[in-house]
C-alpha positions as CSV (number, residue, x, y, z in Angstrom):
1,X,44.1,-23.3,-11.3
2,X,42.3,-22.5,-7.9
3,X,39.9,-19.6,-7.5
4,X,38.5,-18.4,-4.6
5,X,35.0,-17.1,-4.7
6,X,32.0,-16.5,-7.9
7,X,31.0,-12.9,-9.0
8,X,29.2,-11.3,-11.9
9,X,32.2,-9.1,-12.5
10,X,35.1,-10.4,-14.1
11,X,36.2,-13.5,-14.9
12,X,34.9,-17.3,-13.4
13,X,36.8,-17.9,-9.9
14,X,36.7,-21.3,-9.5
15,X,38.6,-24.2,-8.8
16,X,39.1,-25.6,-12.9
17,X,40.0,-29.3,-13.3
18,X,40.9,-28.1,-16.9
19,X,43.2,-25.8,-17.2
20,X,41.9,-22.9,-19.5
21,X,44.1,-22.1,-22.2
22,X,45.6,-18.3,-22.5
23,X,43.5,-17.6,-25.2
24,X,40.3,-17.8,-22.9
25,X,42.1,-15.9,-20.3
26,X,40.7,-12.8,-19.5
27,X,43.7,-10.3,-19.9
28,X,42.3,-7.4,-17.2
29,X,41.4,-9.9,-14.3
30,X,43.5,-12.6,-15.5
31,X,40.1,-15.4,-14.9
32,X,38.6,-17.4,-17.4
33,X,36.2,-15.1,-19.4
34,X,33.1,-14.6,-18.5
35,X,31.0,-13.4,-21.6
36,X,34.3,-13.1,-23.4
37,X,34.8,-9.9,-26.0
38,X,37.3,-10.2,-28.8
39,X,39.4,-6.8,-29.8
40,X,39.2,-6.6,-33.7
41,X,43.0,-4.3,-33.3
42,X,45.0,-7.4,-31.3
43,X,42.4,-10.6,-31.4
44,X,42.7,-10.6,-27.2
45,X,39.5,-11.5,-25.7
46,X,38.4,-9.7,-22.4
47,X,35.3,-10.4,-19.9
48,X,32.3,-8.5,-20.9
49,X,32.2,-6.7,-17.3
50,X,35.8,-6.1,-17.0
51,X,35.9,-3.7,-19.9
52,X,32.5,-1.9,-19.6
53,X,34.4,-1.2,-16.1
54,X,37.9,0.5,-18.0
55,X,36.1,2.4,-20.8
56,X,38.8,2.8,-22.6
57,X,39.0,4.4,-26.2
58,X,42.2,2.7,-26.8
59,X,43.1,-1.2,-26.7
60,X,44.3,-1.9,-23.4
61,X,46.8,-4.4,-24.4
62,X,48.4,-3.0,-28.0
63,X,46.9,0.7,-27.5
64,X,45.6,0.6,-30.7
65,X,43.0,3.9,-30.8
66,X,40.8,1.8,-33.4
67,X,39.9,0.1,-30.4
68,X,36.6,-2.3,-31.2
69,X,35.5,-5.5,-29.5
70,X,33.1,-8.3,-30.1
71,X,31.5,-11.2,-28.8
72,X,33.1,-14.3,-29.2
73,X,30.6,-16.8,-29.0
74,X,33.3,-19.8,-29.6
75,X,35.4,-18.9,-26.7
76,X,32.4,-18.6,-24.4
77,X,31.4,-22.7,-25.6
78,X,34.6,-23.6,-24.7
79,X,34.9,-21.7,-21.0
80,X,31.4,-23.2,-20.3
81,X,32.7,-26.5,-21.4
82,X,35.5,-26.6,-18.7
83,X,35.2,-28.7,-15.8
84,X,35.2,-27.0,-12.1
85,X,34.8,-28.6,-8.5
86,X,32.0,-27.0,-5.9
87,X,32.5,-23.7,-4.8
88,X,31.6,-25.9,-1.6
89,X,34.3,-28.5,-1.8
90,X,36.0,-27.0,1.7
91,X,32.8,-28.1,3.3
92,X,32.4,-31.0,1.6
93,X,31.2,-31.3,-1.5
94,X,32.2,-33.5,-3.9
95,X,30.4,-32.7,-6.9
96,X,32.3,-31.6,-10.4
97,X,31.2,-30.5,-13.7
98,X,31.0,-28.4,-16.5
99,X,30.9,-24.4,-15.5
100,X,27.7,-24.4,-17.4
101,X,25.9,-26.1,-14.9
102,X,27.5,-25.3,-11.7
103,X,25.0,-22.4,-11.1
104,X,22.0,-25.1,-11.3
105,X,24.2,-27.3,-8.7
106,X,24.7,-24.4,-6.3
107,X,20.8,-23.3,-6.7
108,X,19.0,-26.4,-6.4
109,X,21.4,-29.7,-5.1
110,X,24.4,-28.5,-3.4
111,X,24.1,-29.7,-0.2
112,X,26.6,-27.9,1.6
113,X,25.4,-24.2,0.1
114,X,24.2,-21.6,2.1
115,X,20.4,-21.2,2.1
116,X,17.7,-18.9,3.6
117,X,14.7,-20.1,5.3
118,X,11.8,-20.0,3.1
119,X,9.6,-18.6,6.1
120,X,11.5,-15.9,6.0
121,X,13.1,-16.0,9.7
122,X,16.3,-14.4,8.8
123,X,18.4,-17.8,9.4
124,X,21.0,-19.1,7.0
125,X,21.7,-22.7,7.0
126,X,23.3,-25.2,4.6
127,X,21.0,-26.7,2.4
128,X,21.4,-30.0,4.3
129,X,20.3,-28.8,7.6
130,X,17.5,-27.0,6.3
131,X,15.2,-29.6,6.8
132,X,16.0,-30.1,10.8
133,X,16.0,-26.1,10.7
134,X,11.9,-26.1,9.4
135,X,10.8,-28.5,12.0
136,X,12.0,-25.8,14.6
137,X,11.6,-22.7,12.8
138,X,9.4,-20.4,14.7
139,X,7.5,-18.6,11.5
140,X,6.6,-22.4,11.0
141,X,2.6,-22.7,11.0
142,X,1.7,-24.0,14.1
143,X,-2.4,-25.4,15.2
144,X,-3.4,-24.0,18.3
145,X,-4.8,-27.6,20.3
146,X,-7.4,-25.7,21.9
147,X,-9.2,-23.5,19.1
148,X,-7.6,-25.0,15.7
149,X,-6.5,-21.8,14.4
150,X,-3.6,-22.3,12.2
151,X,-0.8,-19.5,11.9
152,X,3.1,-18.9,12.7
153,X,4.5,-20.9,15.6
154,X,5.4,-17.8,17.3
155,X,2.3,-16.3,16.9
156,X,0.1,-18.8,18.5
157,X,2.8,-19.6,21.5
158,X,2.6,-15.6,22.1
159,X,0.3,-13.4,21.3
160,X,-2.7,-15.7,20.5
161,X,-1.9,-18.0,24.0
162,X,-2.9,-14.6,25.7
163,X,-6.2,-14.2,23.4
164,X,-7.3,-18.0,22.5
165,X,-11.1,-17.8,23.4
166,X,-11.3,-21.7,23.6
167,X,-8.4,-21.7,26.4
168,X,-9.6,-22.1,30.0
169,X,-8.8,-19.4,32.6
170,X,-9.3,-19.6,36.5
171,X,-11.7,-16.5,37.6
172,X,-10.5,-13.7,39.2
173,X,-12.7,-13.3,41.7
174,X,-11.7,-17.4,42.7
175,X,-15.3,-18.2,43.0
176,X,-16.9,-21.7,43.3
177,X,-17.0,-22.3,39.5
178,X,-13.2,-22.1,38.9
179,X,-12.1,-22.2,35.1
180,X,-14.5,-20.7,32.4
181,X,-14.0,-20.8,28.5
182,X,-12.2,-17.2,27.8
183,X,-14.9,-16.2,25.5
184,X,-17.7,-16.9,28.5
185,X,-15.4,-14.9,30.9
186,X,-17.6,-11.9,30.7
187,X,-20.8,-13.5,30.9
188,X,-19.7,-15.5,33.6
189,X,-18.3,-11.9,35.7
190,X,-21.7,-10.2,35.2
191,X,-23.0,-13.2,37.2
192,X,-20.1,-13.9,39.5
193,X,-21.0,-13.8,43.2
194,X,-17.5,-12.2,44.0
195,X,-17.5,-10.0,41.2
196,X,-16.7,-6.4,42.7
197,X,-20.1,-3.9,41.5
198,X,-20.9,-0.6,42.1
199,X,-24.3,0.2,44.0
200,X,-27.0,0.8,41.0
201,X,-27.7,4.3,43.0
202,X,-24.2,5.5,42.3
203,X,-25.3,7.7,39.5
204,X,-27.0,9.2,42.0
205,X,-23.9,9.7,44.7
206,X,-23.6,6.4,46.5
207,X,-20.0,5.7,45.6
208,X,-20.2,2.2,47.8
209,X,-18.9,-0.8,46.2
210,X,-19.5,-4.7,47.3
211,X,-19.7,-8.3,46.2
212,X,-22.7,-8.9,44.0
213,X,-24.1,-11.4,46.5
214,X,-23.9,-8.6,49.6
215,X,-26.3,-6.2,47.1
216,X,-29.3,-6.8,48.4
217,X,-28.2,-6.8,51.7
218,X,-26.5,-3.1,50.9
219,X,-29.6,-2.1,49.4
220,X,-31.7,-2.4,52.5
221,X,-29.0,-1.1,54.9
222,X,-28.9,2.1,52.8
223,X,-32.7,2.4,51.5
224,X,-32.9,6.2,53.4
225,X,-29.8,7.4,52.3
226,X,-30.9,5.9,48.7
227,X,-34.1,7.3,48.7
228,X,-32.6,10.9,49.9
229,X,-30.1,11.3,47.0
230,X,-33.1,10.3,44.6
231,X,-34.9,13.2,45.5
232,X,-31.7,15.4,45.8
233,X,-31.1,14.1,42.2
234,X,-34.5,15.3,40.8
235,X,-34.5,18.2,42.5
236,X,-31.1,19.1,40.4
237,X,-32.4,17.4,37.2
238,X,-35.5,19.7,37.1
239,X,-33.5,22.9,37.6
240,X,-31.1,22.5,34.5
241,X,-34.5,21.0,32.7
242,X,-35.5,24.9,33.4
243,X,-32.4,26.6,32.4
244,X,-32.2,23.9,29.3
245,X,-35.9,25.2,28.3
246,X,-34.9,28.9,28.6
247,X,-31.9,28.6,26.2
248,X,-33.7,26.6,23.9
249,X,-36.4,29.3,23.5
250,X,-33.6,32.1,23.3
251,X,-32.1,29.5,20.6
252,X,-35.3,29.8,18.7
253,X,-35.8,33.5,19.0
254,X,-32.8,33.8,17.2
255,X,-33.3,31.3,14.0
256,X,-36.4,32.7,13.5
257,X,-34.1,36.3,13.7
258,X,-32.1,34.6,11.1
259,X,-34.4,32.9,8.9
260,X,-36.3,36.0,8.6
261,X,-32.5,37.8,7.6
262,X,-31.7,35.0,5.0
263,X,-35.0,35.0,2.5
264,X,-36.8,32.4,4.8
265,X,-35.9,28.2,4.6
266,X,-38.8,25.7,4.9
267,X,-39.3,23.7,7.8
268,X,-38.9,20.2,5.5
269,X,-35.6,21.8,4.1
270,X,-34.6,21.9,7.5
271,X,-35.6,18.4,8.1
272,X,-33.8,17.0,5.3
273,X,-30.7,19.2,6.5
274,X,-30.7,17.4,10.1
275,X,-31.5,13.9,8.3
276,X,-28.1,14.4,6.2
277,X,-26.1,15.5,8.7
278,X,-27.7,12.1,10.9
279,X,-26.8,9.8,8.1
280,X,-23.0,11.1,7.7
281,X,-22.6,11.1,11.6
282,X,-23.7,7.5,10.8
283,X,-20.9,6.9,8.1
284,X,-17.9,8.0,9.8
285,X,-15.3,5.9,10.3
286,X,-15.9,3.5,8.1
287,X,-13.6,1.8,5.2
288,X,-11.4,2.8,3.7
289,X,-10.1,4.3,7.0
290,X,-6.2,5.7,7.7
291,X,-5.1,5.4,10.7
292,X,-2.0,6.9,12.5
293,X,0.3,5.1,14.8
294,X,2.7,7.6,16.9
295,X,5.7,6.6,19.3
296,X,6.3,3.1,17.1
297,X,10.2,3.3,18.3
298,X,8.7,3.4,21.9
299,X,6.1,0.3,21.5
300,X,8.8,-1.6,19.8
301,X,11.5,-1.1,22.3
302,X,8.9,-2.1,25.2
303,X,6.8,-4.6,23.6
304,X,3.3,-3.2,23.6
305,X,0.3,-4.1,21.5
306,X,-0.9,-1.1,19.9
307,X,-4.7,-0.6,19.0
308,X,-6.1,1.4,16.7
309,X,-9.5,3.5,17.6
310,X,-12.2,1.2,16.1
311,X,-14.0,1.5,12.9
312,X,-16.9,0.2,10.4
313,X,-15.7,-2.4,7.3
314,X,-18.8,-0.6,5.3
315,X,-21.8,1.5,6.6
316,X,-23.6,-0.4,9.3
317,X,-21.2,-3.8,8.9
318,X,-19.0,-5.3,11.1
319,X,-17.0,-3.7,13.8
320,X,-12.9,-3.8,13.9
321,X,-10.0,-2.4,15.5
322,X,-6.5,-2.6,13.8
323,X,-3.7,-4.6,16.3
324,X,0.0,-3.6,15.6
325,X,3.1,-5.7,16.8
326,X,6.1,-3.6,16.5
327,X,9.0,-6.1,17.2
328,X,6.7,-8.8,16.3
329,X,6.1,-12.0,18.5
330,X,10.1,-13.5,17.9
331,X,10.8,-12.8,21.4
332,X,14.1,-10.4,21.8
333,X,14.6,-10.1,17.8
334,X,12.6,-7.4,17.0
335,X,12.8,-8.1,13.6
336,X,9.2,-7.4,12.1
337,X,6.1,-5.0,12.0
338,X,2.9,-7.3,12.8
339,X,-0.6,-6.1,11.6
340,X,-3.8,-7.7,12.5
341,X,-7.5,-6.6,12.0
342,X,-9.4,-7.7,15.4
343,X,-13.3,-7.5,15.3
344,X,-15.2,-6.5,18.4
345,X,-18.9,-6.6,19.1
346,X,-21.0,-3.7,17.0
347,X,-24.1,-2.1,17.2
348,X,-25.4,-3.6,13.5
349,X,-23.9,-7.1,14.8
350,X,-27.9,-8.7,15.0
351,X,-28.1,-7.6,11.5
352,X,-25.1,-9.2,9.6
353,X,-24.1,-12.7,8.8
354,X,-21.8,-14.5,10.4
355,X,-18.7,-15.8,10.1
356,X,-17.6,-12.7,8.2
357,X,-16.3,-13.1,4.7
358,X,-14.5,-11.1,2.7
359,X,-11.0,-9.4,1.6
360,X,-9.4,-6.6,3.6
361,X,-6.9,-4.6,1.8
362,X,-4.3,-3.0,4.2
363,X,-2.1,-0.3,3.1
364,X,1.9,0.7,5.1
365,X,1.7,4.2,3.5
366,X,4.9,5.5,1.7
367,X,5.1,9.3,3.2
368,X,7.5,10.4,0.6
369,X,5.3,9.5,-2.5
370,X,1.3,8.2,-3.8
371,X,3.4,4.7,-5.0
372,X,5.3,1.9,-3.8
373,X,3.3,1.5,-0.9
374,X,3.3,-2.3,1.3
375,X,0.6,-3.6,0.6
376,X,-1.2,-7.1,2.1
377,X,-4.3,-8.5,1.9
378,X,-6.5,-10.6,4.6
379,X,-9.0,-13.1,3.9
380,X,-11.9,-14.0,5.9
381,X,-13.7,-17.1,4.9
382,X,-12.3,-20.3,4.3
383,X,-10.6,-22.4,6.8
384,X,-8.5,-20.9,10.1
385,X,-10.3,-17.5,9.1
386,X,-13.8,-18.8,9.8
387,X,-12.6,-19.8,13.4
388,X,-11.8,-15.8,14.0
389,X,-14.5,-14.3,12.2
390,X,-17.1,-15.0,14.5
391,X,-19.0,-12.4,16.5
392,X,-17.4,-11.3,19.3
393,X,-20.1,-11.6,22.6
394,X,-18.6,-9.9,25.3
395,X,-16.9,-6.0,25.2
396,X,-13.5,-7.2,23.5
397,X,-11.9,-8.1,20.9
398,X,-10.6,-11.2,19.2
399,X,-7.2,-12.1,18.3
400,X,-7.5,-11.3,15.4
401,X,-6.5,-12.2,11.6
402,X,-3.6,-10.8,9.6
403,X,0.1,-11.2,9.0
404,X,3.1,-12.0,11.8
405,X,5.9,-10.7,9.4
406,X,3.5,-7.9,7.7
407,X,7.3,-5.9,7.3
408,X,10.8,-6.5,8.3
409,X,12.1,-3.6,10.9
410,X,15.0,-3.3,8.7
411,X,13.3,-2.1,5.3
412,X,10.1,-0.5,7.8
413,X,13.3,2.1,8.8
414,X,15.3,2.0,5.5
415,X,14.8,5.6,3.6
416,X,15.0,5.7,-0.1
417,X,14.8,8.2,-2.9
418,X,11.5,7.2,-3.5
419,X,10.1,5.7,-0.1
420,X,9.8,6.8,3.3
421,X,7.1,4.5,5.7
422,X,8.6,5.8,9.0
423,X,8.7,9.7,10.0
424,X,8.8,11.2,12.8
425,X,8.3,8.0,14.8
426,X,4.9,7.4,13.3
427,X,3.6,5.2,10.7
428,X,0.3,5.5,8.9
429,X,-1.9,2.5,7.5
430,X,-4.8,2.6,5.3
431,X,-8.0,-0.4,5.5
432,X,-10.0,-1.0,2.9
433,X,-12.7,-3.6,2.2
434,X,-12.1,-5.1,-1.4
C-alpha cells in the first residue's frame, strides 16, 4: 500500500511494507487508523480524528442510532507494529521500520528531511546539508578581528563595520597624521590643523570660518572688528540686563500681591517647593522609559537607523539612546525588527563605574492589550558585553548591545484578537533596568 504524505487527521499515509489488514482500516479515510475507535453497534473501528470530524449520532457504516465507540487499544499495538519506508525515500532515504518510530526517524536522523535553521534565518534545508548551511549562515556569530566583539555575522559585516571603535579610519580633513582609531576620531578633530572652526568671536557676529592653524593669524587680521562687536555686544547685553531687572521686580510685586491673597507661604516652603521641582527636572527621563517610533514602514523600506531621544538607566546613572533596525542588517530581506541600547557620554559619567553591568529589560508593546507583550532582555557584564559597555569619550554613541532578530517583520505586522504591536505605522517600546 503506498501513501503519499503524514497528517494528524485521519489515518497513517505511508508507504506500509506490511499490508494492514481490513480490520485496522480506517472505514471514513480508508488509512490505517490512527488512534483507532471501535463502534459497540457494528465492531468497525474508525480514526479518532476522522469521526470527531462527522459527528454523527448514528453509525456511519450500519446506521445504528445506538451509535457508541471506544478505544481499541489492541488494534492501535498492531498499526504501530507495521513496518513503513521514509516518508523521504523519493530523496533517498533508505531507512524502514515500525510506524512507531518513524516520527523519532524523521525528527532527529532522517537525513534527507526538511529542517529549519536553528539561527532562525528563515532557510530550509535537508538535514544533511545543514551542516555546510551553518558555516555560511549569516545570523551565525561572527568575532569582529579588530574589537572582539562577538554577535551575528550580519551584524558585525553591517552595521557594527560602520561603528567598530577599534577600526581605523583616514581623517577627513586628510591631514599629516592619516588613520586614527575611530574612538580617538574626535579628540584627534578638536586638534586637527585642517579641521574647519568657527572664529571664538562668532557669538559675538564674526560669522568667519578657517582652518585651525590660520586662527591666530585671523585673530590679528580682525582684532578691530573683534574688539567693536565686543563692545556692540555689551552694549546690548546691558540693556535686556535692564528690562530683565524691571520685569523681575514687576514679577515680585505681584507674588507678594498673591501671597498676601492666599493666607501668606513662608519663604523656606518656597525653597523646598523650587528644590522639588529641581530634583524631578533631574529625574526625567529616566528608566523605565517608553518610547515611540513613528513612520517604521518608511525606515524599513529605506534602510535607516532610527534613534531614540536619549535617556538615564536610573537617576544620575549611565546615559543611552535606543537604536532600531527595521529590515534588520540581512541586506534586501527585510525580514526582522533589530533593537539595540547604545550608551553615549553623560553628565554623571565621572561618577559611575565602568564597564557597565547590569540587565536591561526591553518591552515591543502590544497596543491592543496590558499582556502578551515581546519581551527581551540585554546583559551587560560578562564577555562581548564588557567590550561595549565602556564609557563613551567623544559626543557619540557606541554600537551598541542588544538583539539582530529582536522580531520577525512577519509576526511585527500580523494582527490578532489579542495582539496588535504595529498601528498606525508606529511602534512603542518600553526600557527598563531590572
Amino acid at each position: 500500500m503506498t501513501m503519499a504524505t503524514t497528517s494528524d487527521i485521519g489515518g497513517y499515509e505511508y508507504t506500509f511494507i506490511d499490508t494492514p489488514t481490513d480490520r485496522l482500516v480506517c472505514n471514513i479515510c480508508h488509512y490505517p487508523s490512527r488512534e483507532p475507535y471501535m463502534t459497540v453497534c457494528c465492531g468497525h473501528n474508525f480514526c479518532k480524528s476522522c469521526l470527531d470530524n462527522i459527528r454523527k449520532t448514528t453509525c456511519p457504516i450500519c446506521q445504528s442510532k445506538k451509535f457508541k465507540a471506544f478505544p481499541n487499544k489492541q488494534a492501535d499495538r498492531e498499526v504501530k507494529d507495521l513496518s513503513v519506508k521514509c516518508t523521504n525515500q523519493e530523496r533517498g532515504c533508505e531507512w524502514q521500520g515500525k510506524v512507531n518510530y518513524i516520527t523519532d526517524h524523521l525528527e532527529s536522523s532522517c537525513n534527507f528531511e526538511e529542517v529549519e535553521c536553528s539561527n532562525e534565518c528563515g532557510e530550509t534545508l535537508q538535514r544533511q546539508h545543514m551542516s555546510a548551511h551553518m558555516s555560511e549562515c549569516p545570523y551565525r556569530d561572527h568575532e569582529c578581528q579588530y574589537c572582539k566583539v562577538t554577535a551575528e555575522y550580519c551584524f558585525i559585516e553591517g552595521h557594527h563595520q560602520g561603528n567598530c571603535p577599534k577600526i581605523s579610519i583616514p581623517c577627513p580633513n586628510n591631514c599629516r597624521v592619516g588613520c586614527v582609531l575611530r574612538e580617538d576620531m574626535e579628540a584627534h578633530r578638536k586638534e586637527c590643523p585642517l579641521e574647519v572652526i568657527q572664529c571664538e568671536y562668532h557669538n559675538m557676529g564674526c560669522e568667519e570660518r578657517m582652518i585651525r592653524k590660520n586662527k591666530k593669524m585671523h585673530d590679528k587680521k580682525h582684532m578691530q572688528e573683534h574688539l567693536l562687536l565686543t563692545k556692540t555686544k555689551y552694549s546690548q547685553t546691558e540693556e535686556i540686563l535692564a528690562c530683565t531687572n524691571s520685569r523681575v521686580d514687576a514679577l515680585e510685586g505681584m507674588l507678594h500681591y498673591f501671597i498676601s491673597q492666599n493666607g501668606g507661604l513662608s519663604g523656606n516652603r518656597m525653597i523646598v517647593s523650587a528644590q522639588s521641582s529641581i530634583h524631578l527636572s533631574d529625574m526625567l527621563m529616566t528608566c523605565p522609559v517608553t518610547v515611540r517610533m513613528s513612520k517604521y514602514t518608511r525606515y524599513k523600506e529605506d534602510g535607516d537607523d532610527w534613534y531614540s531621544d536619549p535617556f538615564y538607566s536610573h537617576y544620575k546613572g549611565y546615559q543611552m539612546s535606543m537604536l532600531v533596525v527595521a529590515g534588520g542588517y540581512d541586506t534586501g530581506k527585510d525580514t526582522h525588527m533589530s533593537v539595540y541600547l547604545c550608551l553615549k557620554k553623560g553628565q554623571y559619567d565621572a561618577e559611575l563605574s565602568w564597564p557597565l553591568r547590569g540587565r536591561f529589560e526591553v518591552k515591543l508593546l502590544n497596543q491592543m492589550s496590558d499582556y502578551e507583550h515581546q519581551t527581551r532582555i540585554f546583559t551587560y557584564g560578562d564577555n562581548a558585553a564588557d567590550r561595549i559597555a565602556g564609557r563613551v569619550i567623544s559626543d557619540g554613541r557606541n554600537s551598541g548591545n542588544g538583539r539582530c532578530r529582536f522580531i520577525s517583520n512577519k509576526s511585527l505586522y500580523e494582527v490578532t484578537p489579542t495582539r496588535q504591536f504595529i498601528k498606525d505605522d508606529a511602534v512603542f517600546l518600553q526600557i527598563s533596568m531590572v
